[in-house]
Structure formats: C-alpha cells, structure tokens
C-alpha positions as CSV (number, residue, x, y, z in Angstrom):
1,X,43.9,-27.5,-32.8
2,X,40.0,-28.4,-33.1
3,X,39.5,-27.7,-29.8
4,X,41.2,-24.6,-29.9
5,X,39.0,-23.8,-33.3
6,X,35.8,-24.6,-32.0
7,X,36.3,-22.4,-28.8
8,X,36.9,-19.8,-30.9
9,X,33.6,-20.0,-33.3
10,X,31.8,-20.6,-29.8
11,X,33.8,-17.3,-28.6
12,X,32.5,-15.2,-31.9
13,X,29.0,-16.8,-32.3
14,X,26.2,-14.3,-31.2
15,X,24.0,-15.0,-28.2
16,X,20.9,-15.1,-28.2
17,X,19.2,-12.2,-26.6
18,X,16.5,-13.5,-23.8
19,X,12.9,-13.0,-24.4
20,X,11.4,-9.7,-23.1
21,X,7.4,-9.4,-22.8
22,X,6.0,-6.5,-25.0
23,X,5.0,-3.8,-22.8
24,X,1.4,-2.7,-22.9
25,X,2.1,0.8,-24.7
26,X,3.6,-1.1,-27.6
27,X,0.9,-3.5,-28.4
28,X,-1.9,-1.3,-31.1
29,X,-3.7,-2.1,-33.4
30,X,-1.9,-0.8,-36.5
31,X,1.2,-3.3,-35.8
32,X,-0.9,-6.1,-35.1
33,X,-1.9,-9.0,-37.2
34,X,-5.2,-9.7,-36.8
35,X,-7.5,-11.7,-39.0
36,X,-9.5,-8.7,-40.5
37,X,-7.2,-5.0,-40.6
38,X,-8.2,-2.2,-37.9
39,X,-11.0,-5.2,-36.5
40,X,-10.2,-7.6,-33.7
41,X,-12.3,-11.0,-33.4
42,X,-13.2,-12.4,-30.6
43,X,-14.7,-15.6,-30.3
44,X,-17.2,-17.3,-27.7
45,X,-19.3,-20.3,-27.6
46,X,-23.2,-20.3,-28.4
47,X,-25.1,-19.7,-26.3
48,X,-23.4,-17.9,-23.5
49,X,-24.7,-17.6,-20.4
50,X,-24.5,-15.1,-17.1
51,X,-22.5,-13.9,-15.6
52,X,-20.1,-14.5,-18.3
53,X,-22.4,-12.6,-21.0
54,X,-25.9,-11.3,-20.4
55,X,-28.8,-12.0,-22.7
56,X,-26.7,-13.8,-25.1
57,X,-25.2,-10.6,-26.5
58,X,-21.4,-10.4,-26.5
59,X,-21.5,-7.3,-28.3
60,X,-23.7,-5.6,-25.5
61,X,-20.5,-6.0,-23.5
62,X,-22.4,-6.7,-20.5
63,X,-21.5,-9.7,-18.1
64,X,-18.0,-10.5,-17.2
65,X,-16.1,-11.9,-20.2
66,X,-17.8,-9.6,-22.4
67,X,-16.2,-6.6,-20.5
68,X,-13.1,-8.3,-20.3
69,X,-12.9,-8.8,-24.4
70,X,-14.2,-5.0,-24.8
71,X,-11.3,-3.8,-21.9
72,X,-8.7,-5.9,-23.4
73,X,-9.8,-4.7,-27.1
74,X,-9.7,-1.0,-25.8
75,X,-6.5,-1.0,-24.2
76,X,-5.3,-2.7,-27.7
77,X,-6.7,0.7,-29.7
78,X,-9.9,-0.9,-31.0
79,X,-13.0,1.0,-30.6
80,X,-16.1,-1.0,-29.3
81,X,-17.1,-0.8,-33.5
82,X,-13.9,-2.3,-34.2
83,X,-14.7,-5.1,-32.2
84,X,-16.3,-8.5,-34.1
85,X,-17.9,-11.6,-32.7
86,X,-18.1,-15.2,-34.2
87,X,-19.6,-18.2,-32.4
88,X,-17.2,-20.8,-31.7
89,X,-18.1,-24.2,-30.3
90,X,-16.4,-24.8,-27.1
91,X,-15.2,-28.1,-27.9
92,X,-13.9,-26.6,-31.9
93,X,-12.3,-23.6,-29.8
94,X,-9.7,-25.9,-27.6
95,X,-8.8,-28.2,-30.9
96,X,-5.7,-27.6,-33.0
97,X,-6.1,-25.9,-36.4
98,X,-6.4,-22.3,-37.6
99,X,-9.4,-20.2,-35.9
100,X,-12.0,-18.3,-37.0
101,X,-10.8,-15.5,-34.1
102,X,-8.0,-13.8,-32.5
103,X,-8.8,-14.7,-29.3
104,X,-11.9,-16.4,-27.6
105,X,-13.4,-16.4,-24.1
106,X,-15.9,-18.8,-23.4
107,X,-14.4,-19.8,-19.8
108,X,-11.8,-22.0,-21.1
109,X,-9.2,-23.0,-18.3
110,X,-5.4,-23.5,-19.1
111,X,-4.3,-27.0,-18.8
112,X,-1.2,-28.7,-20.7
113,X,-3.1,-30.9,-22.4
114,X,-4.9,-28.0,-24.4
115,X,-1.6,-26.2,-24.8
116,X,-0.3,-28.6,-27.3
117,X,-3.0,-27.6,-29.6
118,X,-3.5,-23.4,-28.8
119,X,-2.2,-20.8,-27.5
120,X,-3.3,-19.4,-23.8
121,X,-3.2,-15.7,-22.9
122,X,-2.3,-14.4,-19.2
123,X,-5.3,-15.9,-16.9
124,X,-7.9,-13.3,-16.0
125,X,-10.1,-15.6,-13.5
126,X,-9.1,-18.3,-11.0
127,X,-12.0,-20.4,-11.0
128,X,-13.2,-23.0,-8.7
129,X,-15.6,-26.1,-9.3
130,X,-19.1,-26.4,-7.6
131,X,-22.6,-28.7,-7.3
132,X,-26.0,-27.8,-8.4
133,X,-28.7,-29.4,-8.3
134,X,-32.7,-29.1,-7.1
135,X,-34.7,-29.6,-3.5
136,X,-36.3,-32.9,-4.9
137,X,-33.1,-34.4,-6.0
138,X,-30.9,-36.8,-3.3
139,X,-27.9,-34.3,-4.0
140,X,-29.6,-31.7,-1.8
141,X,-29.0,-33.7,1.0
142,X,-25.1,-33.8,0.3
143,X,-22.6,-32.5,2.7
144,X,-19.3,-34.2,1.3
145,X,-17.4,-35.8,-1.1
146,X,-18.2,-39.1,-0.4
147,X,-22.1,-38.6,-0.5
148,X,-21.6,-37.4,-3.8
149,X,-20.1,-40.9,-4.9
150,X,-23.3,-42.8,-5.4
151,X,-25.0,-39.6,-7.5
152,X,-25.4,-39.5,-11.4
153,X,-23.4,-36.2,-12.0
154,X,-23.4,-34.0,-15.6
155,X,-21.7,-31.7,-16.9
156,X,-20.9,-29.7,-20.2
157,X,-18.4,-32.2,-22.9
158,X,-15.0,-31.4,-22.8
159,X,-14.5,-29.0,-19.7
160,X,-13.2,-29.2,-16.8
161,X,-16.0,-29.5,-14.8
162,X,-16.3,-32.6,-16.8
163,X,-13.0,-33.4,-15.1
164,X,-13.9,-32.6,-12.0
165,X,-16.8,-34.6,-12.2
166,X,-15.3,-37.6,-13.0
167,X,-12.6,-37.5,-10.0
168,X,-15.3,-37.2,-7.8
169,X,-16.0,-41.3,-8.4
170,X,-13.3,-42.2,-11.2
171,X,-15.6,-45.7,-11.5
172,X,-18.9,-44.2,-12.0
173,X,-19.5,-42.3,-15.2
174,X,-20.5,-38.9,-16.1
175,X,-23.1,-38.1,-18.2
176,X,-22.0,-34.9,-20.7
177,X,-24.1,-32.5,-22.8
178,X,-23.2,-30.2,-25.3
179,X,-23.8,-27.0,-23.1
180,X,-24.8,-25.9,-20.0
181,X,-28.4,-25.7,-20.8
182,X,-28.4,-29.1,-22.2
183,X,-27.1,-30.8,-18.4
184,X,-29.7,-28.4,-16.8
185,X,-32.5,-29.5,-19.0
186,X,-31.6,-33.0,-17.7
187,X,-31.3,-32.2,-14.2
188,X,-35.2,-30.6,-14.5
189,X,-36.0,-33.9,-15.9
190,X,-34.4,-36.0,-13.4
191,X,-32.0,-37.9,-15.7
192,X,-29.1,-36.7,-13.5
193,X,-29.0,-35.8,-9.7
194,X,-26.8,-32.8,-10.0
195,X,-24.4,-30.4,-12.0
196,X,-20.7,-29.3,-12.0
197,X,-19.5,-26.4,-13.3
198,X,-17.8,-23.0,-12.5
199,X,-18.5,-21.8,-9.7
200,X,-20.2,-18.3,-11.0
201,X,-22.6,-20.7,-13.3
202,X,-23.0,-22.7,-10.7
203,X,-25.2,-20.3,-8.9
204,X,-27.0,-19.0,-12.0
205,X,-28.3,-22.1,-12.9
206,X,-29.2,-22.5,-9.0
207,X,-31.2,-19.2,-9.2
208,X,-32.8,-20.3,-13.1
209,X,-33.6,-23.8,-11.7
210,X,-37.5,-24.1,-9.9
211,X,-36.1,-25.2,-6.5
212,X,-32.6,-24.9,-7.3
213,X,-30.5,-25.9,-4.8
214,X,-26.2,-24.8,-4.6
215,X,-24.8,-27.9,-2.8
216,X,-20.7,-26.5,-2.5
217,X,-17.6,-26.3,-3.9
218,X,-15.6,-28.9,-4.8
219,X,-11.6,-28.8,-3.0
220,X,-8.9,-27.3,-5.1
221,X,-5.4,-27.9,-4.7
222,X,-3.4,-25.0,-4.6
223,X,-0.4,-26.5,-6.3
224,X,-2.4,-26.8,-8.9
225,X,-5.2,-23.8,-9.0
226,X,-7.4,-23.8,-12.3
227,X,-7.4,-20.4,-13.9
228,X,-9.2,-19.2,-17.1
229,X,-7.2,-17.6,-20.1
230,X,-8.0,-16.6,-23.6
231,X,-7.5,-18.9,-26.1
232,X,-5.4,-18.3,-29.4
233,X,-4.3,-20.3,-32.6
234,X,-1.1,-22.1,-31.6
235,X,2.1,-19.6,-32.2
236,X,-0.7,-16.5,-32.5
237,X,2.0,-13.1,-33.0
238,X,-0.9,-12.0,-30.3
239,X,-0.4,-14.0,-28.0
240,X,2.4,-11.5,-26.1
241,X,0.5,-8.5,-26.7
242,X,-2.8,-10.0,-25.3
243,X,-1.0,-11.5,-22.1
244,X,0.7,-8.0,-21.3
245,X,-2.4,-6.6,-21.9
246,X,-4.3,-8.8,-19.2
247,X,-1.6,-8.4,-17.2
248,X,-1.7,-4.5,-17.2
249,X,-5.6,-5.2,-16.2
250,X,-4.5,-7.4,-13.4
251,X,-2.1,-5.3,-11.8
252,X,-4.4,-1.7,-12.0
253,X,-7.4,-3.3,-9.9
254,X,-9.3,-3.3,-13.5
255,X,-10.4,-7.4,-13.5
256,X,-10.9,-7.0,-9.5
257,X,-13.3,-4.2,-10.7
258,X,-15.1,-6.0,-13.2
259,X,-15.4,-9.3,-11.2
260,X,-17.3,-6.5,-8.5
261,X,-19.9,-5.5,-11.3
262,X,-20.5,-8.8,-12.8
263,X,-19.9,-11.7,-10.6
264,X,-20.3,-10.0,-7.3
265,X,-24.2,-11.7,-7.1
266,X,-22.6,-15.5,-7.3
267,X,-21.6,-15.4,-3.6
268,X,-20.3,-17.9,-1.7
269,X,-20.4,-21.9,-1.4
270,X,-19.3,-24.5,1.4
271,X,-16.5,-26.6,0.2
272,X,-17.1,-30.1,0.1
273,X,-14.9,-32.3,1.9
C-alpha cells in the first residue's frame, strides 16, 4: 500500500521544466536588473592597457574589450550614454561578495576555482600565454621550455599568467606585481629576466619595452583551452542574458570582427616546446 501511494504522488508531482537559454531578442534593458535603472556598469581594472582598451579610456570604446562591453551593451538596448565605468581591482573583481558592476572585463579567464566565488559569462576570447622580455636579458636567447627553467619570471598577482609562470619550473618562484606595468617596470630594471602574460599584451609590452624582445608562446593543451569571459556577482539574473548575448556576437562574425580591428597588430609567436 505505501508503495502503491508513493508511485502515485510520484505519478501527479509536476516535473520540472529543463532550463532554456534566454534568446537574444528577449534580453533589454527595461526587464533587466541592473545596479542603477536604464544604466549598465561595467567594470575593469586600473590601468588598462592595449589592445584591451586604448589610452586608458574605457569609455572611448576603443581597443578590444572596450568594444566588446559597448557591443554587448548595445545589443542589450543601452545607448553608449547609458553605459557606466567603475575601476575594479583585478584581484577584488574574481573574489566573492557583492560588486560594484554588472559585469567586468579586465581579461579574466574562466577557471573552476574562480567559479565558486562569481559568475562567468559565455567566453568572448581564447587566449594563449607568451614570454617577453628585452635584447640584454638571458631570456632572449630562449628557444624552449627548458631554457626557461633557470630564468626569474614575473607576472601580474592572481592571473593566469601567474599560473602559467609557475608550471614553467613548479620549484623556482615567481615574482608577482600588482599590474602589468608594475612586472614591466621590473623587467626594465633587471629584477626579473622576462614576462608572461596574454598573448595580445604580450606584444604590446614587447613594442613599449626599449629593446623589447617576444620570446613565444607557451603550449596549451586543448583539453583544457583558456578562454576569457565576463565576470558577474555569483547568481547575477544577468548572467543568461549576457551569455546569449556573447553568444549572438560569436555566431554573426561580430567578435571575429573586432578581434580584426583591435588585436590584428599582436601577430604571431613560436610556441615554446
């Protein structure tokens, strides 16, 4: 009799319905909750640097994350005045904890780790690690991996390039700097031999740096390909409506076109092996 009971509540208990993305045309501004009505906040770290922003102006929506935010922004029904930008510490912007922004783009790649603590949008660049450094440095004589071992290597504080740096030699340490422009300020001076970070910065700080030198890439697994993505508070209601909207940009050729415009100069690097 109980088991002939509880098949029946199991019988007339509703399922539940499985989750469908939000499609593009139904993600606007007047049915989302962002932090400020009819405004959407993005946040990014300070300073920003090309080819990601250019002259450490997100608003002028040049360089490649600023167009991004403004595309993604526009396609959400906000007018480039309805846009607003904070300045978010990159290490404050991956933490867990409620945000000063809806979403932030300062080159953040998705890991599980930081997924405990925020939410990720769809990823909107597949990034890749390299090595910069200067002529009068030993890393300019570097052709792989393992002459790379006995180097001092920087990088910015809680990245990935950080990461990356470290599994170069697991036992040697990695000296780490608050930005970008801190590690190359120490690799003018000498105090390391060479930098790691994105590949697209990579080659702006080669082409900043007196003598700068690009030494490669470092190998990617494909199982496991690093990928960039927007950064939300955890359980954001904007997190859908931001992925489909990267998504929409993926799929009509728009990030393709942008990464043409702004990242077209960073060419190419031999990977390290």
């Amino acid at each position: 009799m109980v088991l002939t009971a509880l098949l029946a509540l199991s019988a007339c208990a509703p399922t539940a319905a499985p989750y469908t993305a939000p499609r593009p045309q139904d993600c606007h501004k007047n049915g989302l909750a962002t932090l400020y009505d009819g405004v959407f906040t993005f946040g990014t770290d300070q300073p920003v640097y090309p080819p990601w922003f250019i002259g450490d102006n997100p608003a002028n929506g040049e360089g490649f994350e600023a167009a991004v935010a403004y595309a993604i922004a526009g396609r959400l029904g906000y007018a480039p005045e309805d846009v607003r930008w904070v300045r978010v510490p990159f290490s404050e912007a991956i933490v867990a904890g409620p945000k000063m922004f809806d979403a932030n783009l300062s080159q953040v790649s998705i890991t599980d780790q930081r997924r405990a603590a925020v939410d990720f949008s769809a990823p909107y660049f597949d990034v890749s690690q390299a090595v910069v450094t200067v002529k009068s440095s030993p890393a300019a004589r570097v052709r792989s991996l393992a002459d790379l071992k006995a180097l001092r290597l920087g990088a910015q504080v809680g990245t990935t390039s950080q990461t990356a740096a470290r599994a170069v030699d697991g036992d040697r340490p990695v000296e780490v700097y608050n930005t970008n422009g801190d590690a190359k300020l120490a690799l003018n001076n000498g105090e390391i031999d060479a930098l790691v970070a994105d590949l697209p910065t990579a080659f702006t700080v080669a082409g900043e740096l007196r003598d700068g030198v690009m030494v490669g890439q470092l190998p990617t697994d494909s199982d496991t390909a690093e990928q960039f993505g927007l950064v939300l508070d955890k359980g954001s209601s904007l997190t859908p409506c931001v992925s489909a909207i990267v998504g929409a940009l993926r799929a009509d050729g728009t990030l393709e076109r942008l990464q043409t415009t702004w990242l077209a100069d960073a060419g190419r690097a031999p990977v390290l092996t």
